[in-house]
C-alpha positions, 0 to 999 in steps of 0.5 A: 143575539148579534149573531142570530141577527147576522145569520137570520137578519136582513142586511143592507150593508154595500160592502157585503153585497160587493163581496158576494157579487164578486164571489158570484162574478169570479166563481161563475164566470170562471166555470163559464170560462172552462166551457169557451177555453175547451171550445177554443182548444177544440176549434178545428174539430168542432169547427165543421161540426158546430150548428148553424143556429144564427145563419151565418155559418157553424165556424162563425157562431163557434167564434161567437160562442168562444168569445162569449164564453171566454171572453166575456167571462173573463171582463166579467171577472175583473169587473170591467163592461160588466153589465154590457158582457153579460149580453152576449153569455145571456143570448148564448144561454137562451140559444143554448138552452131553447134552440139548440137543446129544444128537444132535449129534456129539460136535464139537457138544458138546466146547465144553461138555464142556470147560466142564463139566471145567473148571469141575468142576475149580475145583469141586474145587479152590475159589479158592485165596489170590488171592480174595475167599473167602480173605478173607473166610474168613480175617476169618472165622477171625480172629473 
């Protein structure tokens, strides 16, 4: 019967949620970081090709993008600035997603609108206990 309850049951429990945003955090910000790290090792040819989306020339939003991807996904990771690196992976999943793949099908898009959704979600959620931003914000609190 108690494993009927876990399986079927609503729990509340702070440290199960802290594992799974922490699966969530690694295994999706580790497949982000797999788009920024082919990126940062084909810079020089992707470089004069890379679009021109923001205005600022296709050299500077690739550098954007890497740092979003790369970056961003690796402090999201370890759980430090999680919330406020998330920013930058949203804004290059809805540029992805409904500017530069406009046209596209929506197959062409799905990847980074599943991005966006995930990564909106640990937005939402931060963290959790398993991060550097809990210790951070708990010798904070101990001050």
């Amino acid at each position: 019967m108690k494993l009927i309850k876990a399986l079927i049951g609503n729990s509340n429990d702070d440290n199960k949620f802290s594992w799974g945003i922490l699966l969530l955090r690694i295994f999706l910000s580790a497949l982000m970081l797999t788009h920024g790290f082919a990126k940062l090792n084909n810079f020089e040819t992707l470089s004069t090709q890379f679009p021109d989306i923001l205005g600022i020339g296709g050299e500077w939003n690739l550098i954007l993008v890497i740092l979003a991807e790369f970056g961003c996904s690796l402090l999201i990771i370890f759980g430090l600035f999680t919330r406020l690196s998330t920013l930058p992976i949203i804004f290059s999943m809805i540029i992805a997603a409904f500017v530069a793949h406009a046209n596209d099908p929506f197959a062409a898009k799905e990847m980074a609108v599943l991005y966006l959704g995930l990564f909106t979600y640990i937005l939402y959620a931060g963290a959790g206990k398993f991060s550097l931003d809990y210790l951070i914000r708990k010798w904070f609190s101990k001050q």
